[in-house]
Biopython code that builds the backbone (N, CA, C, O; Angstrom):
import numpy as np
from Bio.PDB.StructureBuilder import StructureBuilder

atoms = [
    (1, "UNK", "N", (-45.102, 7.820, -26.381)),
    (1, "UNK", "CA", (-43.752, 7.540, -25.951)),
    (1, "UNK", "C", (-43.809, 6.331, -25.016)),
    (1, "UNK", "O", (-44.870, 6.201, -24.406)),
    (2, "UNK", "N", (-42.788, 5.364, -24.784)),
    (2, "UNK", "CA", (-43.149, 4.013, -24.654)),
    (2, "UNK", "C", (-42.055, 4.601, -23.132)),
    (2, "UNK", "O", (-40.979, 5.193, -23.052)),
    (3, "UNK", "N", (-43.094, 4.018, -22.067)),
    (3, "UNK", "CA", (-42.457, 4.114, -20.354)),
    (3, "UNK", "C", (-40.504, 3.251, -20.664)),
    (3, "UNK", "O", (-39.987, 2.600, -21.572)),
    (4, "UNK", "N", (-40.200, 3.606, -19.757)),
    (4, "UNK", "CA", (-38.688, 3.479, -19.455)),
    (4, "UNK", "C", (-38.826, 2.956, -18.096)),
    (4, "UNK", "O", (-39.316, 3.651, -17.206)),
    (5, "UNK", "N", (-38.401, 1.717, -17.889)),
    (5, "UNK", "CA", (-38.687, 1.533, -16.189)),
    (5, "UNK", "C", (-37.569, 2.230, -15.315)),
    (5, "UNK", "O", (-37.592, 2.618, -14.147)),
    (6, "UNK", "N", (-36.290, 2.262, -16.569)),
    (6, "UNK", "CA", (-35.378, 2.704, -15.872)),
    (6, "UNK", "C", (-35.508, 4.083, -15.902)),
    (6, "UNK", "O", (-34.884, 4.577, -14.963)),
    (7, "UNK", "N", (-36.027, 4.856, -16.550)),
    (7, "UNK", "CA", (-35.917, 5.869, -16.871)),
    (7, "UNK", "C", (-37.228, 6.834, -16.687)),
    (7, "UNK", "O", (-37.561, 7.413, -17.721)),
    (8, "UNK", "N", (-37.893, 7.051, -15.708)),
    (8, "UNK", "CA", (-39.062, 7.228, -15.765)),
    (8, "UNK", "C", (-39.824, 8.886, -16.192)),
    (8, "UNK", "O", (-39.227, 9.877, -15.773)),
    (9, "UNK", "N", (-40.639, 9.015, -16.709)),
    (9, "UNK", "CA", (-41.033, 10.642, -16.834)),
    (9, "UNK", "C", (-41.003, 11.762, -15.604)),
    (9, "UNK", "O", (-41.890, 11.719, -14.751)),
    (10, "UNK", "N", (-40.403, 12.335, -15.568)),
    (10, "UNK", "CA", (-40.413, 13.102, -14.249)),
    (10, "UNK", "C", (-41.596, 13.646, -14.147)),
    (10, "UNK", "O", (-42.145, 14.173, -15.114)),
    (11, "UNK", "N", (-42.127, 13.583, -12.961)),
    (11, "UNK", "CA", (-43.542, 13.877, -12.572)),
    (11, "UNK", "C", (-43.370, 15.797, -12.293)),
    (11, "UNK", "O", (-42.404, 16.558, -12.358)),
    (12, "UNK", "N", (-44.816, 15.990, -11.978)),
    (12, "UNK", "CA", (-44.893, 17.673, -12.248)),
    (12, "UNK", "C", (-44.077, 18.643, -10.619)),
    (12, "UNK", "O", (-43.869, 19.839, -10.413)),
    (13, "UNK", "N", (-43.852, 17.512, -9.858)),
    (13, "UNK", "CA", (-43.297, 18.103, -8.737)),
    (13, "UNK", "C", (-42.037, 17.796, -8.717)),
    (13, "UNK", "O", (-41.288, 18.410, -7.957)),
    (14, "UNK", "N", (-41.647, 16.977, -9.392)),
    (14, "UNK", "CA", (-40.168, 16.649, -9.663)),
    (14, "UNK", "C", (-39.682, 18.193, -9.981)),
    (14, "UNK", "O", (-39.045, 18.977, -9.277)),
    (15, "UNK", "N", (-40.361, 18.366, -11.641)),
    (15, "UNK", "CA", (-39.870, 18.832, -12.281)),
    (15, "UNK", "C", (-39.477, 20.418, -11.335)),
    (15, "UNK", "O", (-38.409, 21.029, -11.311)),
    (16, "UNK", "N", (-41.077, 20.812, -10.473)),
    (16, "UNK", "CA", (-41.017, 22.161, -9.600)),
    (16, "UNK", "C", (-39.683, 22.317, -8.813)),
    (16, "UNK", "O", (-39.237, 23.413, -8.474)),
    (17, "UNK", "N", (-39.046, 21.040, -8.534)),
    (17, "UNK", "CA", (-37.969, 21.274, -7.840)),
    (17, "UNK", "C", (-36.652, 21.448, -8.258)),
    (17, "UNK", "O", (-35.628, 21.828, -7.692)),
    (18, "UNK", "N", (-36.965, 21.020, -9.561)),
    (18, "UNK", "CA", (-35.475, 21.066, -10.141)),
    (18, "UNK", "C", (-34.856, 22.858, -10.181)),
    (18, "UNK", "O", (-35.746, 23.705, -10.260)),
    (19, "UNK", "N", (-33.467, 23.334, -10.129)),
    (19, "UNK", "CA", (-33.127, 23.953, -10.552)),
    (19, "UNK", "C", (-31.928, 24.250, -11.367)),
    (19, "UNK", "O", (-31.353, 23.177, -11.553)),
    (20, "UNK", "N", (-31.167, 25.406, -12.048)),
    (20, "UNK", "CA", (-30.272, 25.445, -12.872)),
    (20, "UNK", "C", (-29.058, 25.087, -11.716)),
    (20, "UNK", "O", (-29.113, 25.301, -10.505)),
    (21, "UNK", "N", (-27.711, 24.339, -12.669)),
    (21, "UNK", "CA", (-26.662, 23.427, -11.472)),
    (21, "UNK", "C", (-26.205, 25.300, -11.350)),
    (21, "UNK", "O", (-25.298, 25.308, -10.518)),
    (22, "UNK", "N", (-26.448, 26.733, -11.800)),
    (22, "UNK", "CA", (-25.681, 27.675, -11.674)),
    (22, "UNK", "C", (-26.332, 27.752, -10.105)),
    (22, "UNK", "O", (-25.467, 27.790, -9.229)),
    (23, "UNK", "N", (-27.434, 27.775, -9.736)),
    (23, "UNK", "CA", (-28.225, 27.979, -8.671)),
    (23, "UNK", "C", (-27.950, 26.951, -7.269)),
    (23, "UNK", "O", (-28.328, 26.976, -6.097)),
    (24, "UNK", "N", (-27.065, 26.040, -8.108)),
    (24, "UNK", "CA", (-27.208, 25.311, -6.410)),
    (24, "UNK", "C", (-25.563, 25.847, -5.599)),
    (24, "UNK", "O", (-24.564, 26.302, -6.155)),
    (25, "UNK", "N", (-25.769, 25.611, -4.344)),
    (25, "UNK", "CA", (-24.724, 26.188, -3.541)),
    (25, "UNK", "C", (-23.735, 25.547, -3.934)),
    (25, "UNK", "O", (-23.958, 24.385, -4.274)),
    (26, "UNK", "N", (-22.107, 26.140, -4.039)),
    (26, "UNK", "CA", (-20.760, 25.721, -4.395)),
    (26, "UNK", "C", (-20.912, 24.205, -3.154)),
    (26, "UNK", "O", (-21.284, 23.088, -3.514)),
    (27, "UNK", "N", (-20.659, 24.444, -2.229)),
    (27, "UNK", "CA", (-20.239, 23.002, -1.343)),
    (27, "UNK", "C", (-20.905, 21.798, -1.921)),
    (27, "UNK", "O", (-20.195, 20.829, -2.189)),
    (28, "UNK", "N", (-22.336, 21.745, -2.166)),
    (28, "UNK", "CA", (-23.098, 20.777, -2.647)),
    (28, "UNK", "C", (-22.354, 20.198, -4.037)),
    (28, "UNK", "O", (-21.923, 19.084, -4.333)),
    (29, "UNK", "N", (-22.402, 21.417, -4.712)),
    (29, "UNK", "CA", (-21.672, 20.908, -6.225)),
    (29, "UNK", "C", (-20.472, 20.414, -6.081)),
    (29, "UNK", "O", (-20.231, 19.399, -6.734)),
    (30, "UNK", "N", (-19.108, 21.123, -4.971)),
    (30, "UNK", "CA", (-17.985, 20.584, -4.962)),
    (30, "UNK", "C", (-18.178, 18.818, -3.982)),
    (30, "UNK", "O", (-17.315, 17.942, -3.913)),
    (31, "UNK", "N", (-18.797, 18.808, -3.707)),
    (31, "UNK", "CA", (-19.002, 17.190, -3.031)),
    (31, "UNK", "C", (-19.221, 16.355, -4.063)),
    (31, "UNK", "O", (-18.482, 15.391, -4.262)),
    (32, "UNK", "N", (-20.387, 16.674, -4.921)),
    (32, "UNK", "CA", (-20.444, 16.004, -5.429)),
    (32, "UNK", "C", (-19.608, 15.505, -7.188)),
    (32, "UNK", "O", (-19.949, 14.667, -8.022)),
    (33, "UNK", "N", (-18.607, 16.345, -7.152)),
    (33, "UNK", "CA", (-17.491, 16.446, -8.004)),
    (33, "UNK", "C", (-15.996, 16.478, -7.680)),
    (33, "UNK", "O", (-15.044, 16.915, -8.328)),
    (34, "UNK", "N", (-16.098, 15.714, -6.139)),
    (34, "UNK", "CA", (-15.050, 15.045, -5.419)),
    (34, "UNK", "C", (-14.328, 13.961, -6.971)),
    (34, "UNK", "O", (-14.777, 13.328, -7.926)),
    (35, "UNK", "N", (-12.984, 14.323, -6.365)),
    (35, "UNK", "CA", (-12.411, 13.229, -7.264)),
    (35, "UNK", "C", (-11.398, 11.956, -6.065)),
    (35, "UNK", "O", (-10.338, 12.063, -5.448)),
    (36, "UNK", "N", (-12.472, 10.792, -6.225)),
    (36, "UNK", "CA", (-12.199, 9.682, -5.434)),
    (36, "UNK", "C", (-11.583, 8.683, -5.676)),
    (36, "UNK", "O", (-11.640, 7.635, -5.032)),
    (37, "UNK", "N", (-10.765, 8.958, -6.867)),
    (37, "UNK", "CA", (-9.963, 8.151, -7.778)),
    (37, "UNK", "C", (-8.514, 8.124, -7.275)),
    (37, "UNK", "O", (-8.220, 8.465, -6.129)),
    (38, "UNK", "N", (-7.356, 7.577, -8.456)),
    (38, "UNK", "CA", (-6.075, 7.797, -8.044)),
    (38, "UNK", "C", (-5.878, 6.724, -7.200)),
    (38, "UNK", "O", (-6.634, 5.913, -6.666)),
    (39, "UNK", "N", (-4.411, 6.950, -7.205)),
    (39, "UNK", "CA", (-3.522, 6.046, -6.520)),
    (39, "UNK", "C", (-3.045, 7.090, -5.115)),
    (39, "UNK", "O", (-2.524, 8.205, -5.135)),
    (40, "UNK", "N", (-3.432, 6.280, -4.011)),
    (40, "UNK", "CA", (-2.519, 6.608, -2.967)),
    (40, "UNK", "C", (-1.012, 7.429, -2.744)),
    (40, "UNK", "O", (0.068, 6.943, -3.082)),
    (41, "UNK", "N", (-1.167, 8.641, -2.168)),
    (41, "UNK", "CA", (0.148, 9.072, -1.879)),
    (41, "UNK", "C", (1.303, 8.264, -1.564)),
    (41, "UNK", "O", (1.134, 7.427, -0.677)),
    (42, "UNK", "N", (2.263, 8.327, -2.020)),
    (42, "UNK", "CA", (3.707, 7.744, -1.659)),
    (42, "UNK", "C", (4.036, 8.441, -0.264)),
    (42, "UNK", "O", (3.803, 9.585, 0.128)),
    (43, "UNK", "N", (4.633, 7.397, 0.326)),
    (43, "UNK", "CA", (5.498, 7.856, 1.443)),
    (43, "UNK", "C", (6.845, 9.084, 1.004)),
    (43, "UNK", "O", (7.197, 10.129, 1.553)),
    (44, "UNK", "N", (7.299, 8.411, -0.141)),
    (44, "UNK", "CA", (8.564, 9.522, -0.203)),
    (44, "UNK", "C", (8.257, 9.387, -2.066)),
    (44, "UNK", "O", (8.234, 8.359, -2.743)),
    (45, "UNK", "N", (8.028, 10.994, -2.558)),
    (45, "UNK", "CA", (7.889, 11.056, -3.331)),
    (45, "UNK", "C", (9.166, 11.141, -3.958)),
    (45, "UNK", "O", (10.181, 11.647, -3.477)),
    (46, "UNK", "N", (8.996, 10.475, -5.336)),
    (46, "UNK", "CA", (9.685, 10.469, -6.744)),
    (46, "UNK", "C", (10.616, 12.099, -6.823)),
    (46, "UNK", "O", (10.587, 12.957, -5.941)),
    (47, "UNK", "N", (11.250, 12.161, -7.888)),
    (47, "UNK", "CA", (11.974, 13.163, -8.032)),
    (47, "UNK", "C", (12.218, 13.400, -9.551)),
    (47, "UNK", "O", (13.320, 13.110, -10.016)),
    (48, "UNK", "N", (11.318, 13.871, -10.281)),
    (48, "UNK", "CA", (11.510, 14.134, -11.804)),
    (48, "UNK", "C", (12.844, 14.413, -12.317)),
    (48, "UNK", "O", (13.115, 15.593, -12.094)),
    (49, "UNK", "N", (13.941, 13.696, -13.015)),
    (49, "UNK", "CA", (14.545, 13.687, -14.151)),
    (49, "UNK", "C", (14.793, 13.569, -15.204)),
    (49, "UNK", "O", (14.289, 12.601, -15.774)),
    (50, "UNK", "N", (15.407, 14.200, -15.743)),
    (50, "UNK", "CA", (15.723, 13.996, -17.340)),
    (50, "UNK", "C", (16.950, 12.835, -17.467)),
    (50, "UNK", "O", (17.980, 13.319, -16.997)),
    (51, "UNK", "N", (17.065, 12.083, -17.733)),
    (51, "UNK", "CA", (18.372, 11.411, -18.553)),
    (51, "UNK", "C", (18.259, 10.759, -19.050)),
    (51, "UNK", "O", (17.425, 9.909, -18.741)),
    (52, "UNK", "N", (19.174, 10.627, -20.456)),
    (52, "UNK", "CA", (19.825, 9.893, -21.819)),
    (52, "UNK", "C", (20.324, 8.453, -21.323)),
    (52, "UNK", "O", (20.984, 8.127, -20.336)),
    (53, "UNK", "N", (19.951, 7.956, -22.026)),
    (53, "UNK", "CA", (19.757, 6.447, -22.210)),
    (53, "UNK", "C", (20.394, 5.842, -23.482)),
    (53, "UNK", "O", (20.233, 6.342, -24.595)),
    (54, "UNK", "N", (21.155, 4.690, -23.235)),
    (54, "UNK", "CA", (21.216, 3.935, -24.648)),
    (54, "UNK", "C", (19.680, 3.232, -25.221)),
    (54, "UNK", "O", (18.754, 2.715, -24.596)),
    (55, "UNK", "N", (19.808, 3.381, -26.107)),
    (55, "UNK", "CA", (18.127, 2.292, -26.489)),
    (55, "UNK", "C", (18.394, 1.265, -25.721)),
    (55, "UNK", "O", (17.654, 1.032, -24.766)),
    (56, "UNK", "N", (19.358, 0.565, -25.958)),
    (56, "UNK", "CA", (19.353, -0.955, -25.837)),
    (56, "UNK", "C", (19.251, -1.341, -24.162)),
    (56, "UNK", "O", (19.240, -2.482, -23.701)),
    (57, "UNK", "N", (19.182, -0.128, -23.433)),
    (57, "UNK", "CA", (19.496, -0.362, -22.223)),
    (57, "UNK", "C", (17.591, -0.085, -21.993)),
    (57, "UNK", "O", (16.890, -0.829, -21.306)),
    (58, "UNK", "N", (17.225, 0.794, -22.537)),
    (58, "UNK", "CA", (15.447, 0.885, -22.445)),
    (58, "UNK", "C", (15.152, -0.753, -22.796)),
    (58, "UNK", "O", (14.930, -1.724, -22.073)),
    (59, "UNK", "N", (15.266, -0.566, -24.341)),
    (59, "UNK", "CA", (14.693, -2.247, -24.900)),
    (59, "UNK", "C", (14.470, -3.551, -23.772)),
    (59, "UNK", "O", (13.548, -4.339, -23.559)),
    (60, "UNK", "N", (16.008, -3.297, -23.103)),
    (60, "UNK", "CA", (15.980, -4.729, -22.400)),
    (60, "UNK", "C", (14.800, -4.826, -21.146)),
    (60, "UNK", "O", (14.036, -5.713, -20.767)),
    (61, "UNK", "N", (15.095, -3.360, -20.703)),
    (61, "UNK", "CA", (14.078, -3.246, -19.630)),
    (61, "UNK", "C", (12.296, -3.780, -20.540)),
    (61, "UNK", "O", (11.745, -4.880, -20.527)),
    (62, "UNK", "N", (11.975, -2.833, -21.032)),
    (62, "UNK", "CA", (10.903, -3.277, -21.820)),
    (62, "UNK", "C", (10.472, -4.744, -22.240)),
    (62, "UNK", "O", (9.383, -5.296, -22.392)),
    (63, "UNK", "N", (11.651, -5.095, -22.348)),
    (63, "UNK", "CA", (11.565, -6.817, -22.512)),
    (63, "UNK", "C", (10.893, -7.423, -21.687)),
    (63, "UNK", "O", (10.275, -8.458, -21.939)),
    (64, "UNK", "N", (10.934, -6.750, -20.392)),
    (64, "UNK", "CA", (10.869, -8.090, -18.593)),
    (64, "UNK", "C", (9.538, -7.884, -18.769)),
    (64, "UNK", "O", (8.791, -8.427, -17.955)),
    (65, "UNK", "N", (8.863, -6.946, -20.012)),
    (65, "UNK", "CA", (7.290, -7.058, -19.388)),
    (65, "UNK", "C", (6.698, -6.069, -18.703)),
    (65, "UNK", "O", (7.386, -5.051, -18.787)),
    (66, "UNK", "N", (5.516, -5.881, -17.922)),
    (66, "UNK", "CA", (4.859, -5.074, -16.993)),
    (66, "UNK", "C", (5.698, -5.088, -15.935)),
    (66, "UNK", "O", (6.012, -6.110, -15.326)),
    (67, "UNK", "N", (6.277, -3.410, -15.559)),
    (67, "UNK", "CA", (6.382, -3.290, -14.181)),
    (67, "UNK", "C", (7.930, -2.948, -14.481)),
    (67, "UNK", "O", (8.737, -2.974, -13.552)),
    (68, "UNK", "N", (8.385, -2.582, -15.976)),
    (68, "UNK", "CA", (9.886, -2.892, -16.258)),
    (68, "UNK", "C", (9.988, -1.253, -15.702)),
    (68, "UNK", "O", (11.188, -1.016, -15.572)),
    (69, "UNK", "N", (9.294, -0.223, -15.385)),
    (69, "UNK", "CA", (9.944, 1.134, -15.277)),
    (69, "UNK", "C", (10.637, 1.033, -13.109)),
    (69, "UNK", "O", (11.600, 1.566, -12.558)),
    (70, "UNK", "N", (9.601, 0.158, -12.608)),
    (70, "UNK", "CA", (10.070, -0.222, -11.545)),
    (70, "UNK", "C", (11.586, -0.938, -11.118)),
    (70, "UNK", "O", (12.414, -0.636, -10.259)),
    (71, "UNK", "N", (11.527, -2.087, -12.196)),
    (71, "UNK", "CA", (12.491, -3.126, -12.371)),
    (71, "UNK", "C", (13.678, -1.936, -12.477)),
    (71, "UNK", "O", (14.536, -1.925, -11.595)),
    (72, "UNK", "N", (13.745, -0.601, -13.911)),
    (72, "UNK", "CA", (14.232, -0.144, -13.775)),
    (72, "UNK", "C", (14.838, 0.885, -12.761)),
    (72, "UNK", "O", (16.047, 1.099, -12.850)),
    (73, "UNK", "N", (14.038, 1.605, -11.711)),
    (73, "UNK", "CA", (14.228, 2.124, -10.994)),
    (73, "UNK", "C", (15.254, 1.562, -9.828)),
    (73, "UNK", "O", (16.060, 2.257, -9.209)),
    (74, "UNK", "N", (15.034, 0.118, -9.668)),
    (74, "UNK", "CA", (15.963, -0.634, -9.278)),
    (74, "UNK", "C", (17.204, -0.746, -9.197)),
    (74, "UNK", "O", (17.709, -1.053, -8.118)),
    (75, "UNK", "N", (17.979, -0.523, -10.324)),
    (75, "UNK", "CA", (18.920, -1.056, -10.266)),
    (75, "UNK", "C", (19.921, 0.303, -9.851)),
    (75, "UNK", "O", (20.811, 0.085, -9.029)),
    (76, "UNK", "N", (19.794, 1.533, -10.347)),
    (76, "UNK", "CA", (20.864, 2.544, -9.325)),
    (76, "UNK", "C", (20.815, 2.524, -8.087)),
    (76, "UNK", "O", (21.795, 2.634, -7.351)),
    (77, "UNK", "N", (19.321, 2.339, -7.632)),
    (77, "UNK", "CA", (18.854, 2.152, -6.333)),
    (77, "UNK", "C", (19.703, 1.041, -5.292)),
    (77, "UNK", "O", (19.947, 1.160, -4.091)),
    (78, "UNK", "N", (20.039, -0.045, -6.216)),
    (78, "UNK", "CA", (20.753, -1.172, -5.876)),
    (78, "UNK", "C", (22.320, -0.474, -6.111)),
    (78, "UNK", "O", (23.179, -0.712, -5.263)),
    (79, "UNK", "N", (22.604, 0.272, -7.128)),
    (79, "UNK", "CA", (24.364, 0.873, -7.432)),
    (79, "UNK", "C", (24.358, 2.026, -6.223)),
    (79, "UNK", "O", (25.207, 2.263, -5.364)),
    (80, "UNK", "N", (23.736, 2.325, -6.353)),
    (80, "UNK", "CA", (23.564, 3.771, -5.235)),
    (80, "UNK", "C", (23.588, 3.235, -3.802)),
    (80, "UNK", "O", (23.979, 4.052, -2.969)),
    (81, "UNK", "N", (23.291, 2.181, -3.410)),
    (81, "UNK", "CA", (23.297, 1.459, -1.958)),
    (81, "UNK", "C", (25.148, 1.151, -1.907)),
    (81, "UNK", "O", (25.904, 1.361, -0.958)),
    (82, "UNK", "N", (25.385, 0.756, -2.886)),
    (82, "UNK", "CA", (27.231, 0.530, -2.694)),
    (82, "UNK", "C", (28.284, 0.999, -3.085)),
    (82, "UNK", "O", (29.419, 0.569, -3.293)),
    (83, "UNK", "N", (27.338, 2.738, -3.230)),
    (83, "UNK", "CA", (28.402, 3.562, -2.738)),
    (83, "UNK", "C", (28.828, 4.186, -1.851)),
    (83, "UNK", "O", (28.116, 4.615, -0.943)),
    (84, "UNK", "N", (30.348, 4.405, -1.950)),
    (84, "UNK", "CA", (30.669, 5.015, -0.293)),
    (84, "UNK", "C", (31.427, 6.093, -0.577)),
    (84, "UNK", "O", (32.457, 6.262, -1.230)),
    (85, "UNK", "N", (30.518, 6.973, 0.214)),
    (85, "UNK", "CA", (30.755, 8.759, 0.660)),
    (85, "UNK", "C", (32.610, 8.728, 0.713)),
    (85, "UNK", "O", (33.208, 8.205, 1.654)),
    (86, "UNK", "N", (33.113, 9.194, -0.126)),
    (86, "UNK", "CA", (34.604, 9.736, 0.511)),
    (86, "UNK", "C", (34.857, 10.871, 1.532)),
    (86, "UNK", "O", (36.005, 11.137, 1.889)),
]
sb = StructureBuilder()
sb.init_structure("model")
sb.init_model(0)
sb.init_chain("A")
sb.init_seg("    ")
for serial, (resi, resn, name, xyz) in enumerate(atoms, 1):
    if name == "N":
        sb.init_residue(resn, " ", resi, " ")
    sb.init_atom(name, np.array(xyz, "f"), 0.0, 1.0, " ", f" {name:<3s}", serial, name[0])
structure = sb.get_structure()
C-alpha cells in the first residue's frame, strides 16, 4: 500500500486510543457538532404570511434582479408609513 502523506497509517497507539463515537461523553460530541453557520439574528423578527398576488405584480419584482423579495418587502412598508390611524 503506497504511504499517503496526507493520510498517514495510524500507528498501534493511535489505534489503542481510539474509541466507539457511542463511548465518548455527550458535551465533547455536542461541541464538536456545534452548528456555526447561519445568518445572524434579526433585531425584529419577520412575521410569516400568506397572501395572493397578481403574477404580474411577482414578475416585475423578479425582474429588479437579486434582492427583489426585499425590494418587495418595501413597498407596504413605504404604504404602511402613510397611513393614518383614524
Amino acid at each position: 500500500m503506497a504511504q499517503d502523506p496526507d493520510n498517514p497509517e495510524a500507528a498501534d497507539a493511535e489505534l489503542a486510543e481510539m474509541r466507539p463515537a457511542r463511548e465518548v461523553p455527550a458535551p465533547a460530541l455536542d461541541a464538536a457538532l456545534v452548528n456555526r453557520g447561519g445568518r445572524p439574528k434579526a433585531e425584529v423578527r419577520k412575521v410569516p404570511v400568506t397572501i395572493r398576488l397578481d403574477p404580474h405584480i411577482v414578475d416585475a419584482f423578479e425582474a429588479t434582479g437579486p434582492g427583489w423579495q426585499t425590494r418587495m418587502n418595501e413597498a407596504p412598508a413605504e404604504a404602511a408609513s402613510k397611513l393614518t390611524v383614524a
